[in-house]
Gaussian input, Z-matrix of N, CA and C with variables (Angstrom, degrees):
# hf/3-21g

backbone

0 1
 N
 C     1     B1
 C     2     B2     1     A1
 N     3     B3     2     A2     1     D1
 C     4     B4     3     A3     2     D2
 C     5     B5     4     A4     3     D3
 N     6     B6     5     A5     4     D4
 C     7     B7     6     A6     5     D5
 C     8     B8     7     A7     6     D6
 N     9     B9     8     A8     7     D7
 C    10    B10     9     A9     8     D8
 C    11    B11    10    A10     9     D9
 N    12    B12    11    A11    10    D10
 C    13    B13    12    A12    11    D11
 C    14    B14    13    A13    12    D12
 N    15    B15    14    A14    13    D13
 C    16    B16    15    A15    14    D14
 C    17    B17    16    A16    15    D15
 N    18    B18    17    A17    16    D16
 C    19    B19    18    A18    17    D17
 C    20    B20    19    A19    18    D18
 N    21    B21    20    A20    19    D19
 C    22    B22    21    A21    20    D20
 C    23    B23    22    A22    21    D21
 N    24    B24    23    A23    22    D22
 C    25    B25    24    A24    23    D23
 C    26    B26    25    A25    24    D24
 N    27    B27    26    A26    25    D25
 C    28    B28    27    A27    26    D26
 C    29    B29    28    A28    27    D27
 N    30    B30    29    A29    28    D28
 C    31    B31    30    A30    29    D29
 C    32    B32    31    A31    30    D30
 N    33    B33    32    A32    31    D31
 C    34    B34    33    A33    32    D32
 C    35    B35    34    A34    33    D33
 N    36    B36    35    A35    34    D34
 C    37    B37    36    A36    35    D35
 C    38    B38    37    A37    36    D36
 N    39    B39    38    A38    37    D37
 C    40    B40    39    A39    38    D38
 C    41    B41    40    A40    39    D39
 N    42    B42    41    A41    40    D40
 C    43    B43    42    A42    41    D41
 C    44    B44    43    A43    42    D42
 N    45    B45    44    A44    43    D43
 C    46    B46    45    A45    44    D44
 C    47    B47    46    A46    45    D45
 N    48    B48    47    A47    46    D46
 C    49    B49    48    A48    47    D47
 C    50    B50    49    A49    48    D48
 N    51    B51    50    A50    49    D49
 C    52    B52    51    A51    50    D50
 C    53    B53    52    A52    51    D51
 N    54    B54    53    A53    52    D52
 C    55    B55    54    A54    53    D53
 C    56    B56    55    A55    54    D54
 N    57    B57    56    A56    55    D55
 C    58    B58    57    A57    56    D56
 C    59    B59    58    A58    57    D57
 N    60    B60    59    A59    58    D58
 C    61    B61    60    A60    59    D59
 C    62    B62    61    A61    60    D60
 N    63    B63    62    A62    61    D61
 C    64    B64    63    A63    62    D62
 C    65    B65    64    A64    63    D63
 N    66    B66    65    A65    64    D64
 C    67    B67    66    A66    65    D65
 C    68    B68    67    A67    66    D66
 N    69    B69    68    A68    67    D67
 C    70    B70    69    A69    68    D68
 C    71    B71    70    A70    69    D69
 N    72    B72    71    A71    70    D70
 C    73    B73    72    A72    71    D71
 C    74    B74    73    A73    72    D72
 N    75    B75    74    A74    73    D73
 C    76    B76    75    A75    74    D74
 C    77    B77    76    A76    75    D75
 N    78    B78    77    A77    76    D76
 C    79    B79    78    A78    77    D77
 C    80    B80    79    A79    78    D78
 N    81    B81    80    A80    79    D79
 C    82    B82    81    A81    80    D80
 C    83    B83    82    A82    81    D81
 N    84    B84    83    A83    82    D82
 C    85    B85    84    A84    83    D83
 C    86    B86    85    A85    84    D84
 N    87    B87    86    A86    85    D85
 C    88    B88    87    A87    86    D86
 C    89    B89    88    A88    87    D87
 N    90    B90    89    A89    88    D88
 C    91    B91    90    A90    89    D89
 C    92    B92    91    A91    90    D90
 N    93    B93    92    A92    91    D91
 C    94    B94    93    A93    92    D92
 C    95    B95    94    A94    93    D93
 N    96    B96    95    A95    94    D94
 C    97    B97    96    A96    95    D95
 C    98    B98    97    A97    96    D96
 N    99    B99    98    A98    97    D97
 C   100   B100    99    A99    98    D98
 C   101   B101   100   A100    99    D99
 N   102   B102   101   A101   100   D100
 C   103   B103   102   A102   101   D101
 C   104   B104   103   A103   102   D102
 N   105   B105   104   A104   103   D103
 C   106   B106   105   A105   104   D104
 C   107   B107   106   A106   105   D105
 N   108   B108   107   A107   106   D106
 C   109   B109   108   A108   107   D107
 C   110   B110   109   A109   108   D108
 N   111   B111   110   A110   109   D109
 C   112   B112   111   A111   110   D110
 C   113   B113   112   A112   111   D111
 N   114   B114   113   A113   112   D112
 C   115   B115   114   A114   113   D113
 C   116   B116   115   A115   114   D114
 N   117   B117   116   A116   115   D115
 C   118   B118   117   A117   116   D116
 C   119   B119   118   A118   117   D117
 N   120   B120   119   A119   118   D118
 C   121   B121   120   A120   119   D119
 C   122   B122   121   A121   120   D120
 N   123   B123   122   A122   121   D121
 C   124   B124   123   A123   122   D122
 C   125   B125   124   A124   123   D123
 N   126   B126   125   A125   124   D124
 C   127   B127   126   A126   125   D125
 C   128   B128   127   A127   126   D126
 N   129   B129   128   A128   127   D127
 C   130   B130   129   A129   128   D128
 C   131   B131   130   A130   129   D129
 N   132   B132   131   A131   130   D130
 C   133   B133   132   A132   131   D131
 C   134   B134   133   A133   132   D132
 N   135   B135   134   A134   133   D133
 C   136   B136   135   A135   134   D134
 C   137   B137   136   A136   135   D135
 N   138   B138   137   A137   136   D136
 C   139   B139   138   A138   137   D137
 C   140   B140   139   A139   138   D138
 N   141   B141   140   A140   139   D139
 C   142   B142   141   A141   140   D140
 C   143   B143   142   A142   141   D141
 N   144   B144   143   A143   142   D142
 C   145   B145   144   A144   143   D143
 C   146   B146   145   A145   144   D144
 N   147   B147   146   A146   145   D145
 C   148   B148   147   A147   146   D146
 C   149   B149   148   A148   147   D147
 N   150   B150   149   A149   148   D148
 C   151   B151   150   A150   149   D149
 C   152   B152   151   A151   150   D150
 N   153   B153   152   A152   151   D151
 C   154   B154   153   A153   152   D152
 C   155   B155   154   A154   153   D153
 N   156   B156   155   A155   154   D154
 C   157   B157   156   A156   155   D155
 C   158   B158   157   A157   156   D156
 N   159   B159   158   A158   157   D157
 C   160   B160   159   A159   158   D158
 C   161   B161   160   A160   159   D159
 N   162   B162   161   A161   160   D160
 C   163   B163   162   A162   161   D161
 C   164   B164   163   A163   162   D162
 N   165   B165   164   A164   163   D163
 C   166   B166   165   A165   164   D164
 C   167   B167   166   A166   165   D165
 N   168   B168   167   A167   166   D166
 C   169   B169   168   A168   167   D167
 C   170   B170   169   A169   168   D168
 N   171   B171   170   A170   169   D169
 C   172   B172   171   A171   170   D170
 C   173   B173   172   A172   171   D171
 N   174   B174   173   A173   172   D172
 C   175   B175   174   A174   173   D173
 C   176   B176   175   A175   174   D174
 N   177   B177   176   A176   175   D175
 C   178   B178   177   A177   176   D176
 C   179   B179   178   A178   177   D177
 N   180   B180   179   A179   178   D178
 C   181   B181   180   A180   179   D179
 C   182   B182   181   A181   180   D180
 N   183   B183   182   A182   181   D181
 C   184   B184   183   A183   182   D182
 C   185   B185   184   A184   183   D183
 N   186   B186   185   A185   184   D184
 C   187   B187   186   A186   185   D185
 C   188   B188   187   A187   186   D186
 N   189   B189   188   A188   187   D187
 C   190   B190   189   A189   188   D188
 C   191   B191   190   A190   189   D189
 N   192   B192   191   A191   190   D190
 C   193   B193   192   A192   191   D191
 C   194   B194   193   A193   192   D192
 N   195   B195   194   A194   193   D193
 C   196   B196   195   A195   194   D194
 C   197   B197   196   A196   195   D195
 N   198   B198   197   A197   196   D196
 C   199   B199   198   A198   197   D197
 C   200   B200   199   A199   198   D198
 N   201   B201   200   A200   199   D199
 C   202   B202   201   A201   200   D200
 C   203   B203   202   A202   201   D201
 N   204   B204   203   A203   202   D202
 C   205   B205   204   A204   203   D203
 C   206   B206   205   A205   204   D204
 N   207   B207   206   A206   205   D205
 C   208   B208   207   A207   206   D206
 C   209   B209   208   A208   207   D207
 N   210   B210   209   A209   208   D208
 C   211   B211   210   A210   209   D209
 C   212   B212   211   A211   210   D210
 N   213   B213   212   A212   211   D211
 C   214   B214   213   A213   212   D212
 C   215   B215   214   A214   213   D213
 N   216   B216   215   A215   214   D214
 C   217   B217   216   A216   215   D215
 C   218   B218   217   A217   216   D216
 N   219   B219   218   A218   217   D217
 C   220   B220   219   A219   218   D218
 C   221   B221   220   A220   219   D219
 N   222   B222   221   A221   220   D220
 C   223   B223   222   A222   221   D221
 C   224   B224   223   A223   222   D222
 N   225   B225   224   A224   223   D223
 C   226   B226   225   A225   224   D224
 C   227   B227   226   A226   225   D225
 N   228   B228   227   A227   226   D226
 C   229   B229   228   A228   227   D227
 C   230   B230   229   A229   228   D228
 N   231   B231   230   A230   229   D229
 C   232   B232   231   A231   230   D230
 C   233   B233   232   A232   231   D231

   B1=1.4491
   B2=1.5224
   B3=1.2324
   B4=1.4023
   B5=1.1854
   B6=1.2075
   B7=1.5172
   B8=1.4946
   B9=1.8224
   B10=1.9959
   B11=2.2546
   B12=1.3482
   B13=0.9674
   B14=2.0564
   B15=1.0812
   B16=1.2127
   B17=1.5151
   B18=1.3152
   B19=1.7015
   B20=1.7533
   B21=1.4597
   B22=1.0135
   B23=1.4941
   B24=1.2865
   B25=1.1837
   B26=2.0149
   B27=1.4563
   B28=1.9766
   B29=1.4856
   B30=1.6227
   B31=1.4525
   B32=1.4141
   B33=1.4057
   B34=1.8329
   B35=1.6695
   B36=1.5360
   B37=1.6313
   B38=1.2567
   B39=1.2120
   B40=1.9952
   B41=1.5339
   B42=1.1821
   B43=1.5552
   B44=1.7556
   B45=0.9755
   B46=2.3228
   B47=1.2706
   B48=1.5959
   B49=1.3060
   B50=1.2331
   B51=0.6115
   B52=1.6935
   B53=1.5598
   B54=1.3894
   B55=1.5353
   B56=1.6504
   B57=1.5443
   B58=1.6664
   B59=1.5823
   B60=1.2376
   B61=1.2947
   B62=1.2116
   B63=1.6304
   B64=1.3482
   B65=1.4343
   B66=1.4631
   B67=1.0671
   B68=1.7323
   B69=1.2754
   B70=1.4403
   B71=1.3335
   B72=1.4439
   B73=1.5868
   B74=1.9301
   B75=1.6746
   B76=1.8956
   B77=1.7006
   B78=1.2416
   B79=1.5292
   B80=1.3669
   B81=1.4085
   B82=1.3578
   B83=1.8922
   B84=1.5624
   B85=1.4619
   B86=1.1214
   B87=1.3074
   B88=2.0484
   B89=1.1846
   B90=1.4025
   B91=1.7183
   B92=1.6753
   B93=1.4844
   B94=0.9547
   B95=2.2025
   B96=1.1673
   B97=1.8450
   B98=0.7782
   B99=1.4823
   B100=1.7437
   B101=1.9195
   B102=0.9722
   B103=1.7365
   B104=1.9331
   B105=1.6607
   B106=1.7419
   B107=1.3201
   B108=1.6146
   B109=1.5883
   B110=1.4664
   B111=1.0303
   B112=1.5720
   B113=1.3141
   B114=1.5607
   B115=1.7289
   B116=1.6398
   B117=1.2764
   B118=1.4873
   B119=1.6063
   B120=1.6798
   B121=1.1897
   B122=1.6253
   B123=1.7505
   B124=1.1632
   B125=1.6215
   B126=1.3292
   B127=1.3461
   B128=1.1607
   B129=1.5995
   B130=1.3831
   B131=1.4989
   B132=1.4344
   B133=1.4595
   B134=1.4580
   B135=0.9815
   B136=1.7758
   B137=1.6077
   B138=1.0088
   B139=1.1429
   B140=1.8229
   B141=1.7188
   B142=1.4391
   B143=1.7056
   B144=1.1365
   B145=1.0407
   B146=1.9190
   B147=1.1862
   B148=1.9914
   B149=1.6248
   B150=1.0490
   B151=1.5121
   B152=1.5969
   B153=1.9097
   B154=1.0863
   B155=0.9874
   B156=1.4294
   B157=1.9166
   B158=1.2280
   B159=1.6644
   B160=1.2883
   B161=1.3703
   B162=1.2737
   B163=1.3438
   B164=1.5982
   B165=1.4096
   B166=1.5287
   B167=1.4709
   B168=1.2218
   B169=1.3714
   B170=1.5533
   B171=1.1609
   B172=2.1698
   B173=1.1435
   B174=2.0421
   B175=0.9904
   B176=1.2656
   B177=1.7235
   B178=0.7838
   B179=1.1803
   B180=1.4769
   B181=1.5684
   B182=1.6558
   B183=1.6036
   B184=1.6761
   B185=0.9084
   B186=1.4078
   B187=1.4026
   B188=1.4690
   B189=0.9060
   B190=1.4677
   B191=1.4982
   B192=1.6228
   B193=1.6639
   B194=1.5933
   B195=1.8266
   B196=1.3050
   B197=1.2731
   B198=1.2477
   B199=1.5817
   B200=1.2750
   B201=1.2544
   B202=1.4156
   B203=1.2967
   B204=1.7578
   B205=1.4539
   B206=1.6111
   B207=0.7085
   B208=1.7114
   B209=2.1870
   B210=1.3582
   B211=1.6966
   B212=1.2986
   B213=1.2424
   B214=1.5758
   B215=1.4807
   B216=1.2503
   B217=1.4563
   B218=1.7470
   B219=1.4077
   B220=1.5182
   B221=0.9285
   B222=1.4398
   B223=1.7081
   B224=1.3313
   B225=2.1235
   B226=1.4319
   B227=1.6840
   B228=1.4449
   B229=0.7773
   B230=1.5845
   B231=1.1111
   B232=1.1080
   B233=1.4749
   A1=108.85
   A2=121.71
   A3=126.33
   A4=125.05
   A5=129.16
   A6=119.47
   A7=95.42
   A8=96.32
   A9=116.72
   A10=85.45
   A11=98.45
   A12=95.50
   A13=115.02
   A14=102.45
   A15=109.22
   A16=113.34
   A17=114.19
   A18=121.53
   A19=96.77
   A20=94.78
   A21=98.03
   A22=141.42
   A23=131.93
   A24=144.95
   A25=115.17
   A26=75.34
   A27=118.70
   A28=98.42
   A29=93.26
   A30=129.11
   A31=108.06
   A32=122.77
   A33=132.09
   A34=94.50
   A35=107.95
   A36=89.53
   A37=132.49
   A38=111.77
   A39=119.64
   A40=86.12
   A41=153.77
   A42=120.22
   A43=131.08
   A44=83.31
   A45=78.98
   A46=85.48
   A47=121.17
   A48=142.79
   A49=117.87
   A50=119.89
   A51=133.57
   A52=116.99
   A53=94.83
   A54=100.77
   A55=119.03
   A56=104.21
   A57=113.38
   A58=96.10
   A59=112.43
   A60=134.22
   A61=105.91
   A62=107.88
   A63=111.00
   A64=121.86
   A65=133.08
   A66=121.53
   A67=101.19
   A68=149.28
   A69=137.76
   A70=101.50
   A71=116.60
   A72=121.53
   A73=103.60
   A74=83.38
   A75=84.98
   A76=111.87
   A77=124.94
   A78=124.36
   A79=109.54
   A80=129.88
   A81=139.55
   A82=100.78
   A83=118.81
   A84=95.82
   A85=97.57
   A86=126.10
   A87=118.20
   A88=95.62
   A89=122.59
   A90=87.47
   A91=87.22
   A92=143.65
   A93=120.56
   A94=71.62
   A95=110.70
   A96=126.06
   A97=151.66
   A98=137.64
   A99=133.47
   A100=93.61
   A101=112.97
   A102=132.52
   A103=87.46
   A104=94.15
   A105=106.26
   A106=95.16
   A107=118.95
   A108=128.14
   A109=109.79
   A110=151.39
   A111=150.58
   A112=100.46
   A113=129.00
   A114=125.87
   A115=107.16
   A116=77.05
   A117=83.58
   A118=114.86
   A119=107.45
   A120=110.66
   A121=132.13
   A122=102.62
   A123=112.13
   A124=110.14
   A125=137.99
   A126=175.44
   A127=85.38
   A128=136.39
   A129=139.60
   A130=121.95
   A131=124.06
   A132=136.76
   A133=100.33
   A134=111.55
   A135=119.37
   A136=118.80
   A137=144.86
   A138=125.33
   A139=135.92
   A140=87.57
   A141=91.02
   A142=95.93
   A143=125.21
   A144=136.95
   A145=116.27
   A146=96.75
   A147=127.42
   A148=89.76
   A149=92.16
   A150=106.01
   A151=121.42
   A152=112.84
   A153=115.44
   A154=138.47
   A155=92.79
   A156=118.04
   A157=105.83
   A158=116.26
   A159=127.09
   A160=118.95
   A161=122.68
   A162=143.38
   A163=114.26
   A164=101.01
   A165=114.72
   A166=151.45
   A167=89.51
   A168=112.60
   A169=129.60
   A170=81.69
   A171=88.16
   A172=121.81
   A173=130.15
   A174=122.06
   A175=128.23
   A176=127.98
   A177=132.74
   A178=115.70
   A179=141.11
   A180=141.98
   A181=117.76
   A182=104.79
   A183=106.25
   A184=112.34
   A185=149.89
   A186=122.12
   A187=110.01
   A188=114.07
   A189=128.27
   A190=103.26
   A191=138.21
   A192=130.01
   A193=98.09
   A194=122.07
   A195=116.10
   A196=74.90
   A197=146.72
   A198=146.77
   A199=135.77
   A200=113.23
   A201=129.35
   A202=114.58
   A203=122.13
   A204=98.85
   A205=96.47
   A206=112.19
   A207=110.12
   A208=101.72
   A209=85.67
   A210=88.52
   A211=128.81
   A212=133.30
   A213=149.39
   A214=97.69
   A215=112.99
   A216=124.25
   A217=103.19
   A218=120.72
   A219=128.13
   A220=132.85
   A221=121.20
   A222=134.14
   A223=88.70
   A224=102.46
   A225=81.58
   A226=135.55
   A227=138.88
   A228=132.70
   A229=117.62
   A230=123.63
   A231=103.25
   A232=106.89
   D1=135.69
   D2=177.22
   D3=-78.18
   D4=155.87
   D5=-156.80
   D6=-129.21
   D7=121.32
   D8=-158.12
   D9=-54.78
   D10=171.29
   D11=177.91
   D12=-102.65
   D13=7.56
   D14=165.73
   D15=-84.32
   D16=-8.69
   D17=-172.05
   D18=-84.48
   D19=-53.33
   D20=166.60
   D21=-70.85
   D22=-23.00
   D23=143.86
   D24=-15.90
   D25=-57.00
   D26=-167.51
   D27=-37.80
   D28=-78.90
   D29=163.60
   D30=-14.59
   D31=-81.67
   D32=-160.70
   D33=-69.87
   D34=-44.60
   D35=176.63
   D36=-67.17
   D37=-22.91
   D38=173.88
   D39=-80.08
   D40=-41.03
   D41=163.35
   D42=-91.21
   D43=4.84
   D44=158.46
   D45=-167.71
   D46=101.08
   D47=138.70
   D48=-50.22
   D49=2.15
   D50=-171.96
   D51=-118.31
   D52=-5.93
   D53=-179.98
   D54=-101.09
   D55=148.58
   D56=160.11
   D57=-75.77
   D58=144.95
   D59=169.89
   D60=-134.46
   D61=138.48
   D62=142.78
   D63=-146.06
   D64=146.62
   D65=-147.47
   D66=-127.67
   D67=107.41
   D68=175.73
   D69=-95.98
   D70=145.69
   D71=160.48
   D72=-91.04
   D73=110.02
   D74=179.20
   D75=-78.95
   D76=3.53
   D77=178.44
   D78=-110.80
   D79=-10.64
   D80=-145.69
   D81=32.25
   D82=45.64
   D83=164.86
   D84=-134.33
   D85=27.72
   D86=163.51
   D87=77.10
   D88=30.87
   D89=-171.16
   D90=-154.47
   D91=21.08
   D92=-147.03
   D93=174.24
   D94=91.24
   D95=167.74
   D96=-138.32
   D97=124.59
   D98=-157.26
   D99=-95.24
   D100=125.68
   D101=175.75
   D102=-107.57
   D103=122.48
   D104=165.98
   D105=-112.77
   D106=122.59
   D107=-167.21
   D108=-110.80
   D109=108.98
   D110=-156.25
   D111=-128.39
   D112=87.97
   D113=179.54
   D114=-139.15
   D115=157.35
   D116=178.85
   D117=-77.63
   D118=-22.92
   D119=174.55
   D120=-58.10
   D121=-7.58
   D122=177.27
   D123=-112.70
   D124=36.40
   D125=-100.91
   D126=-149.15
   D127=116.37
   D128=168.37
   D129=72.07
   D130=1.45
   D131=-165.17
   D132=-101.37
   D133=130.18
   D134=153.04
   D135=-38.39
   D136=125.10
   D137=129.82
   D138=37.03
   D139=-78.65
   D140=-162.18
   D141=-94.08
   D142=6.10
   D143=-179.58
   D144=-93.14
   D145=-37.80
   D146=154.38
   D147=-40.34
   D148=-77.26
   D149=-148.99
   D150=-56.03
   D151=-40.11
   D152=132.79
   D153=6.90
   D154=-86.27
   D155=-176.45
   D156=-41.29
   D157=-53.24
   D158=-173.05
   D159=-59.38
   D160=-57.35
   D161=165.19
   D162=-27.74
   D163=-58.71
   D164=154.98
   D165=-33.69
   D166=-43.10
   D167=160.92
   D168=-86.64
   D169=-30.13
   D170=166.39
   D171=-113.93
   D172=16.51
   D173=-176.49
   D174=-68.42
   D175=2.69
   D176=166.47
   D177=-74.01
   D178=-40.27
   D179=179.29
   D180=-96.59
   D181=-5.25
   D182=165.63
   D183=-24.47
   D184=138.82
   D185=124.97
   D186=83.41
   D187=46.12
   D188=-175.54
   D189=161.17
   D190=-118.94
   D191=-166.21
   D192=-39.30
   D193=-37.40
   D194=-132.35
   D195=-118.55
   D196=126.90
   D197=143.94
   D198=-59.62
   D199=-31.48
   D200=-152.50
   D201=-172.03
   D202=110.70
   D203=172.36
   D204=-138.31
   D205=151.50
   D206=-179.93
   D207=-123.85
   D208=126.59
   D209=177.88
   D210=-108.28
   D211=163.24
   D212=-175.80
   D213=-147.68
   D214=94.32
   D215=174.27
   D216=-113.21
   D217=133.15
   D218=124.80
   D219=-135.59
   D220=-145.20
   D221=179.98
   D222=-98.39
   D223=163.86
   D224=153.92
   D225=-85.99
   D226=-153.63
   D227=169.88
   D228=-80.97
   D229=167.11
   D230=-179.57
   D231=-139.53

């Protein structure tokens, strides 16, 4: 079952409240989404270290509810 993208939305905001999010469905089938993550929590972090974080927070529905997500994480600008 695909996971709506407001579930997911849900998800990234209960871990960086602090973040701009935005989330597009690139298949229009819920099941397949690019998340653009803008936090401060990723403030001095690499990249693949961003992404982590992210990973982290949804490793429970990876790859299973969540199929596919492709990311664009940074800090903000400053």
């Amino acid at each position: 079952m695909p996971m709506p993208a407001d579930v997911l939305e849900g998800r990234l905001r209960a871990a960086f409240p602090d973040a701009e999010i935005v989330i597009t469905d690139l298949a229009g089938d819920g099941d397949h989404y690019k998340a653009r993550i803008v936090s401060e929590q990723f403030k001095g972090l690499p990249r693949v270290r961003q992404h982590q974080l992210v990973n982290k927070a949804l490793a429970d529905v990876l790859g299973g509810e969540l199929h596919a997500l492709a990311l664009e994480t940074s800090a903000p600008a400053q």
